[in-house]
VOSE-11243 format. One record per residue: residue number from 1; x, y, z of N, C-alpha, C in turn. Coordinates in steps of 0.02 Angstrom, whole numbers. Example, Ala and Ser with C-alpha at 12.3 -4.5 7.8 and 13.67 -1.06 7.14 Angstrom:
<rs>
1,660,-284,390,615,-225,390,660,-165,390 .
2,642,-112,354,684,-53,357,645,2,394 .
</rs>
This chain:
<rs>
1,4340,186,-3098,4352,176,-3026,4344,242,-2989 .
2,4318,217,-2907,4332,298,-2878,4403,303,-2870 .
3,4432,393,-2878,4503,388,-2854,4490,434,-2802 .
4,4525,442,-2753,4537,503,-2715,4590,530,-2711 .
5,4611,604,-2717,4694,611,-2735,4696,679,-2671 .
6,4732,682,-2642,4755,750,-2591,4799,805,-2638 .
7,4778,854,-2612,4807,913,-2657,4792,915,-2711 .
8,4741,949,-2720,4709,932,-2805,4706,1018,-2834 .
9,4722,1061,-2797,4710,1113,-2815,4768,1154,-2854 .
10,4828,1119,-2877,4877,1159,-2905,4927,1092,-2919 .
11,4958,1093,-2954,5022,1083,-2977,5021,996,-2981 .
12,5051,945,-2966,5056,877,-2980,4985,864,-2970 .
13,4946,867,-2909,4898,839,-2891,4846,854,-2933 .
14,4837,918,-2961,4811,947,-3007,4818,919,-3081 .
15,4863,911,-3095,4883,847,-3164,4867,800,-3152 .
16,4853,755,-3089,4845,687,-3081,4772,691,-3095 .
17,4741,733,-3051,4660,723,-3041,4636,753,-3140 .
18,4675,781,-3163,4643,807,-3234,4652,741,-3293 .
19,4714,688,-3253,4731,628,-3313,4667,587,-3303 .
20,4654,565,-3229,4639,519,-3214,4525,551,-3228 .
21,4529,598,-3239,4452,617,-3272,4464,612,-3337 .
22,4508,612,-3373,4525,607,-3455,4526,541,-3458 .
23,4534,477,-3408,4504,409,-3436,4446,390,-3396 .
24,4431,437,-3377,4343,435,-3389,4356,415,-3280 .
25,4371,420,-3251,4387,406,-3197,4316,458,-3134 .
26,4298,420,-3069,4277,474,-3020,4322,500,-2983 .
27,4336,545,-2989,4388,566,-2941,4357,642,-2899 .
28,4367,628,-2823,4386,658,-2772,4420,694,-2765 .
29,4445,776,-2752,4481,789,-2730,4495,833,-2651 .
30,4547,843,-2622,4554,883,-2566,4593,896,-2558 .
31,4604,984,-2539,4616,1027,-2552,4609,1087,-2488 .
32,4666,1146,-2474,4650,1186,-2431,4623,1245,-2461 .
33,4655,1246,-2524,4620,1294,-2551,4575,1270,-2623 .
34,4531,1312,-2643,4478,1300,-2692,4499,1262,-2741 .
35,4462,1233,-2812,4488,1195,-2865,4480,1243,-2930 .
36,4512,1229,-2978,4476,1282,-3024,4478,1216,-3087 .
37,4464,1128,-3045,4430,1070,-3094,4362,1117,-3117 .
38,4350,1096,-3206,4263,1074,-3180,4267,1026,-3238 .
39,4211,993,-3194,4202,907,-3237,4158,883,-3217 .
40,4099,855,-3230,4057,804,-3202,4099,768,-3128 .
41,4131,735,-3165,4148,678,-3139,4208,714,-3079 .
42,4205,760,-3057,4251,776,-3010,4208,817,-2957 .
43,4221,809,-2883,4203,844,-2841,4273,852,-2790 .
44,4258,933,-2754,4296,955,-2733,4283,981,-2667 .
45,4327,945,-2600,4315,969,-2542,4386,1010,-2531 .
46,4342,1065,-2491,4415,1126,-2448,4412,1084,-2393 .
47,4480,1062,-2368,4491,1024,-2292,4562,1038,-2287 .
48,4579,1027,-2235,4663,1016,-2207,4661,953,-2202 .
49,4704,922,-2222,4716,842,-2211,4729,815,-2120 .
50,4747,866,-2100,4769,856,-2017,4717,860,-1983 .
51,4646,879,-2008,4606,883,-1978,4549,836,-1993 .
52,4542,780,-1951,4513,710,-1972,4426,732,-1978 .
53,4409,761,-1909,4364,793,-1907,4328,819,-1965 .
54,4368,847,-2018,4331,858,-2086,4309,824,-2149 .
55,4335,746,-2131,4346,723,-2177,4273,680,-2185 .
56,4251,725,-2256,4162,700,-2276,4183,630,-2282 .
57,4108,594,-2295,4096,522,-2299,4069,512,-2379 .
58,4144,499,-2407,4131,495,-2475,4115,405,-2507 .
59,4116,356,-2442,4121,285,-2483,4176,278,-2468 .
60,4193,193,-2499,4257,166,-2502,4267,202,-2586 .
61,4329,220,-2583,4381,223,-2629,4408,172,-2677 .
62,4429,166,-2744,4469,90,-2765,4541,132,-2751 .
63,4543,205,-2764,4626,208,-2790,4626,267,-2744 .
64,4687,261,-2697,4682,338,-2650,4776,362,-2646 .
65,4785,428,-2686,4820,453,-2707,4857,517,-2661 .
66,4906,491,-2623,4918,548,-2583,4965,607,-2587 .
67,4944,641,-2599,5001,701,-2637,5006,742,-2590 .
68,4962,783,-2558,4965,856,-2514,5047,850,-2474 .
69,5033,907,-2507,5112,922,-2457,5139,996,-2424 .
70,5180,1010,-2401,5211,1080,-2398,5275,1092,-2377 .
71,5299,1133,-2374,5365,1160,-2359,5379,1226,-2313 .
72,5339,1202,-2251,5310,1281,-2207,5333,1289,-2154 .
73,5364,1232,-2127,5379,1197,-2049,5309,1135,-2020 .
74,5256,1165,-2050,5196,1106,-2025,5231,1024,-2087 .
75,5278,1024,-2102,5301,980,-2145,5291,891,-2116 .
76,5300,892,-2048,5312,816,-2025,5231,804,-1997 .
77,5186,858,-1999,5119,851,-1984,5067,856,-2043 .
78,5084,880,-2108,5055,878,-2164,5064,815,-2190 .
79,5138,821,-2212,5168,773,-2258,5159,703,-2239 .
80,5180,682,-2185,5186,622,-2152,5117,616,-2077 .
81,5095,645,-2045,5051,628,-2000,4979,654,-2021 .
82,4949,699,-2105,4934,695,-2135,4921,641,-2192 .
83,4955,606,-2212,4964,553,-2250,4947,495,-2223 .
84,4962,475,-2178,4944,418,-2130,4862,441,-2106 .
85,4842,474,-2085,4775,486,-2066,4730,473,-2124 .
86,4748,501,-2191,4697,500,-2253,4713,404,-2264 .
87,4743,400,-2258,4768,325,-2281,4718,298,-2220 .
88,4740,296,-2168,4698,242,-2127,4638,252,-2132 .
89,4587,306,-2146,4534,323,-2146,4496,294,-2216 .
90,4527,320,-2275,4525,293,-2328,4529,229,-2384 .
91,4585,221,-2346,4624,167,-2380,4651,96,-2369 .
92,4636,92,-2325,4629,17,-2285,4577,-26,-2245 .
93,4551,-53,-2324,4485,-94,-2342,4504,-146,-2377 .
94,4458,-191,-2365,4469,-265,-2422,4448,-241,-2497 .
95,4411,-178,-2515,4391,-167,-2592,4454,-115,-2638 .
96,4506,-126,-2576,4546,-55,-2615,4586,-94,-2671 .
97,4619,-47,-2719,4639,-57,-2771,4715,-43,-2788 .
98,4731,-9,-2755,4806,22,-2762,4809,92,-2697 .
99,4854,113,-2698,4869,164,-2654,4957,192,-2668 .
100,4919,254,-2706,5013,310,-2702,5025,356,-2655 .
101,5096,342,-2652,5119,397,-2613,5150,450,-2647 .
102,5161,521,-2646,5206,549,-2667,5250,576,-2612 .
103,5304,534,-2661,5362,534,-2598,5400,584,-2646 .
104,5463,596,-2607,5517,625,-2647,5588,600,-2633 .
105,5626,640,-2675,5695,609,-2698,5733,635,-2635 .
106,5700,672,-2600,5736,703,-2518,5729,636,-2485 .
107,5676,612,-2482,5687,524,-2437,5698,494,-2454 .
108,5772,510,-2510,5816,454,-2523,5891,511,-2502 .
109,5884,563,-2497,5971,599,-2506,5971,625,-2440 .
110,5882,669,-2421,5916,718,-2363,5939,794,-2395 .
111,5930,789,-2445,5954,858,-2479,5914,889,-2485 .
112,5875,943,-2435,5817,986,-2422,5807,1002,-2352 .
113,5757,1054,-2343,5750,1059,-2269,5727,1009,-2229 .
114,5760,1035,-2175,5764,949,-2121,5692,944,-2125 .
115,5633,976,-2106,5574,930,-2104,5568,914,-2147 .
116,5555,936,-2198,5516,907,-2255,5557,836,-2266 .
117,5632,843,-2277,5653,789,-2277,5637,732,-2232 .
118,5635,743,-2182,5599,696,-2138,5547,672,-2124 .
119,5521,717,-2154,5429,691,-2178,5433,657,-2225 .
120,5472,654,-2298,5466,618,-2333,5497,540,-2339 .
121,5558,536,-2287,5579,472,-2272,5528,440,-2224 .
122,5502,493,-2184,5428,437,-2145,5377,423,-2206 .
123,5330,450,-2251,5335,417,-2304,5344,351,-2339 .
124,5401,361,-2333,5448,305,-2402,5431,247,-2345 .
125,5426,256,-2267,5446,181,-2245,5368,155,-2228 .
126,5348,214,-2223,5238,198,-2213,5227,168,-2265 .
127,5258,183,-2333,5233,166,-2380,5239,74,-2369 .
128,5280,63,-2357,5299,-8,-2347,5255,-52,-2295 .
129,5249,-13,-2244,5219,-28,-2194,5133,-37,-2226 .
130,5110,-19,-2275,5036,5,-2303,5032,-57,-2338 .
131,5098,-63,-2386,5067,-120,-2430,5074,-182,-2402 .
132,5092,-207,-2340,5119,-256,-2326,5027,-267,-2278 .
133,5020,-229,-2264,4951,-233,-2248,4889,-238,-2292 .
134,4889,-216,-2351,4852,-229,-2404,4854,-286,-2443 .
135,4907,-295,-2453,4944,-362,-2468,4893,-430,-2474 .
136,4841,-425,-2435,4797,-496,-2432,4741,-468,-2484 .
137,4726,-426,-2469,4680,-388,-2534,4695,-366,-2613 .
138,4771,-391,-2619,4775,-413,-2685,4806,-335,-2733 .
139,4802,-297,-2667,4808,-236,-2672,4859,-213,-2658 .
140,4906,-149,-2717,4972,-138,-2722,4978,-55,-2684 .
141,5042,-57,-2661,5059,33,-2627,5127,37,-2640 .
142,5151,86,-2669,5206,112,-2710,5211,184,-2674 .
143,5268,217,-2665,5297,277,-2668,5338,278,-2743 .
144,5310,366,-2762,5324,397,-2811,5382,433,-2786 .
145,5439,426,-2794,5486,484,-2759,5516,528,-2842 .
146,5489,585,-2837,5502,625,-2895,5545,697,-2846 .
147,5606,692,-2907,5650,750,-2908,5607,812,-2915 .
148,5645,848,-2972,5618,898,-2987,5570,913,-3052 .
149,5504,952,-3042,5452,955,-3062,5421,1010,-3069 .
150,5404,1041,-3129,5379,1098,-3170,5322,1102,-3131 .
151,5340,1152,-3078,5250,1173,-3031,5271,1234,-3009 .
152,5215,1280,-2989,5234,1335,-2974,5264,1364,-2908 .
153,5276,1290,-2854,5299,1298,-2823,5372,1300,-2803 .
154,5391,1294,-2880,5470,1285,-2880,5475,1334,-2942 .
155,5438,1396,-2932,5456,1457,-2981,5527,1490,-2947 .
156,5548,1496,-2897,5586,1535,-2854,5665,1497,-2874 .
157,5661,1453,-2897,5723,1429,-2934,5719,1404,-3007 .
158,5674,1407,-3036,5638,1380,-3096,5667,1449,-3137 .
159,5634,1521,-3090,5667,1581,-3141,5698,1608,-3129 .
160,5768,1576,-3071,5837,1610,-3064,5880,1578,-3113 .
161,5906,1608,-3163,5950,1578,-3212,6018,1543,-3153 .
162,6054,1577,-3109,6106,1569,-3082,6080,1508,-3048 .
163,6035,1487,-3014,5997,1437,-2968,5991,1376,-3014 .
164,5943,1389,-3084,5946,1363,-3122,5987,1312,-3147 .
165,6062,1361,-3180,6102,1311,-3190,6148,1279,-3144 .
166,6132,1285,-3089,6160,1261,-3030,6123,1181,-3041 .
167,6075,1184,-3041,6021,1122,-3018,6050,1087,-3084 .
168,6044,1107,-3144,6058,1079,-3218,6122,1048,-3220 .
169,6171,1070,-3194,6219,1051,-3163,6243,988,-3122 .
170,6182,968,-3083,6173,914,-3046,6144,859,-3088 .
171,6095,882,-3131,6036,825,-3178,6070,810,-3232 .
172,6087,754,-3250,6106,715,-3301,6067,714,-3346 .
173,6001,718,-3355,5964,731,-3383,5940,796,-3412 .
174,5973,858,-3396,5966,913,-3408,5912,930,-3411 .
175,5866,913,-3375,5788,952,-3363,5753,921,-3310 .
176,5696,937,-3307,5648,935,-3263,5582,903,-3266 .
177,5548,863,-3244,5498,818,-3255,5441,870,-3265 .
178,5386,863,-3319,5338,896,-3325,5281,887,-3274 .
179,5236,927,-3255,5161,883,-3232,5117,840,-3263 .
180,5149,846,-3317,5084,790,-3368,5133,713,-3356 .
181,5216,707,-3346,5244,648,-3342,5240,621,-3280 .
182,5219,685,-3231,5201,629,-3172,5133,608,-3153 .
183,5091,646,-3218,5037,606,-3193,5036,534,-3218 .
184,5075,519,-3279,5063,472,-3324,5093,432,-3280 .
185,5164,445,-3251,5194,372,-3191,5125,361,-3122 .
186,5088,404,-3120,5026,412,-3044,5004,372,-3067 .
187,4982,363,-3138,4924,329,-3187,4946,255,-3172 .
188,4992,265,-3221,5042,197,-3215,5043,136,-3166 .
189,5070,177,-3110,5079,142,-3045,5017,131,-3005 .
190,4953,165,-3002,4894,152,-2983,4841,97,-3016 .
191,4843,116,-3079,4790,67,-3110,4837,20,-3171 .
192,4880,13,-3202,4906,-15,-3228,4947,-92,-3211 .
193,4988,-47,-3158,5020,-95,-3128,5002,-151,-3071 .
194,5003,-195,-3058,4957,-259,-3002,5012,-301,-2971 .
195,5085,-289,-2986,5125,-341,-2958,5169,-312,-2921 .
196,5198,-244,-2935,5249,-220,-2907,5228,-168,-2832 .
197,5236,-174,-2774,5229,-163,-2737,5282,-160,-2669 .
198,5255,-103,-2614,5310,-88,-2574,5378,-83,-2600 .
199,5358,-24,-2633,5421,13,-2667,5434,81,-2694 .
200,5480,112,-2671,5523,176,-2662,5547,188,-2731 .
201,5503,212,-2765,5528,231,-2839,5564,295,-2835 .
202,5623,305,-2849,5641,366,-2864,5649,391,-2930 .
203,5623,445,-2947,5600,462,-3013,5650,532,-3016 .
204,5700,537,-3027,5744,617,-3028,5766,619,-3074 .
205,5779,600,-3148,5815,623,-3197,5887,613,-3181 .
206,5883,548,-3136,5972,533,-3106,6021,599,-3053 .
207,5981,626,-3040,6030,683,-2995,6044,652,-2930 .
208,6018,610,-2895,6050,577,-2831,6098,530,-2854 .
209,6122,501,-2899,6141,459,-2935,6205,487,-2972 .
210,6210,551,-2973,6252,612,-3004,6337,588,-2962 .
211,6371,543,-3006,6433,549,-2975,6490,527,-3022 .
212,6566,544,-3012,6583,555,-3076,6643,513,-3025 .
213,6653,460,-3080,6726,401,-3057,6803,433,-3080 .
214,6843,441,-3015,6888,455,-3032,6940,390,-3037 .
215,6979,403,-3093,7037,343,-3101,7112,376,-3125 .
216,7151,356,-3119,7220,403,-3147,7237,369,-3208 .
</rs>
């Protein structure tokens, strides 16, 4: 299938677009900064997602994977008015096949900076809003809402021991989701799955969920 995935140049998006060429997949990616893919089967555009104006004429898509994100203040214009633009442009056709979001475990708690958090609960409810429109095309849209995740953008607490076990502290699970496990749920939920739809997966290793019953 074609996929198209946003943010392909580092960290989740970067695992997604490397699974989904390991089952033999076309995949698209875009990106603000360069790729360091190489594969036949992968091509790589530099674009800003906010800027519609750039967006080449690659075909319809079967599977369009939305990851790009940031944490800069441009958060409610990347994340969320970003996301909606690649989606409507992309992704809402009678040939599509699935459609992810990567959401996060902030648009379920709020526990992060206010934009981003608020970009990602707009998100979680587009997401709904997407599949309910696809819906006649047989075609499923899921949000991925993943906690915390081995990328280098979460080195700045990843190698503060004190920060560290702060967070470890919270996870019941005592660790952290790899990039190779979220590509396998991207996988999963894109081409595997056909029934489950308009839905807010939260994927955290139980840390929103983190609460301890008191009784005497």
């Amino acid at each position: 299938m074609k996929v198209l995935i946003t943010g392909t140049a580092s960290g989740i998006g970067k695992g997604c677009a490397e699974f989904f060429l390991k089952e033999n997949h076309e995949v698209y990616g875009f990106d603000k900064n360069i790729s360091s893919i190489q594969h036949p089967k992968y091509t790589h555009f530099c674009l800003d997602i906010r800027d519609k104006s750039s967006y080449p004429e690659i075909g319809q898509v079967d599977i369009l994977i939305n990851n790009a994100g940031v944490q800069n203040g441009d958060d409610i214009d990347v994340n969320l008015k970003g996301t909606i633009s690649v989606t409507e442009h992309y992704g809402i056709h009678p040939n599509i096949y699935s459609i992810i979001m990567i959401g996060s475990a902030s648009g379920h708690t709020g526990s992060e900076f206010p934009e981003y958090a608020a970009s990602k609960g707009g998100v979680l409810a587009y997401t709904k809003n997407v599949a309910m429109r696809i819906a006649p095309y047989q075609a499923t849209c899921n949000s991925l809402d993943f906690g915390g995740v081995m990328t280098e953008l979460n080195r700045p607490v990843m190698e503060d021991e004190k920060l560290w076990d702060q967070i470890m502290e919270l996870t019941p699970l005592k660790r952290w989701m790899s990039v190779e496990e979220a590509a396998e749920w991207i996988y999963f939920m894109a081409v595997k799955n056909r029934f489950c739809t308009g839905q807010n997966i939260l994927i955290d290793g139980l840390e929103a969920g983190n609460c301890n019953f008191i009784w005497p």
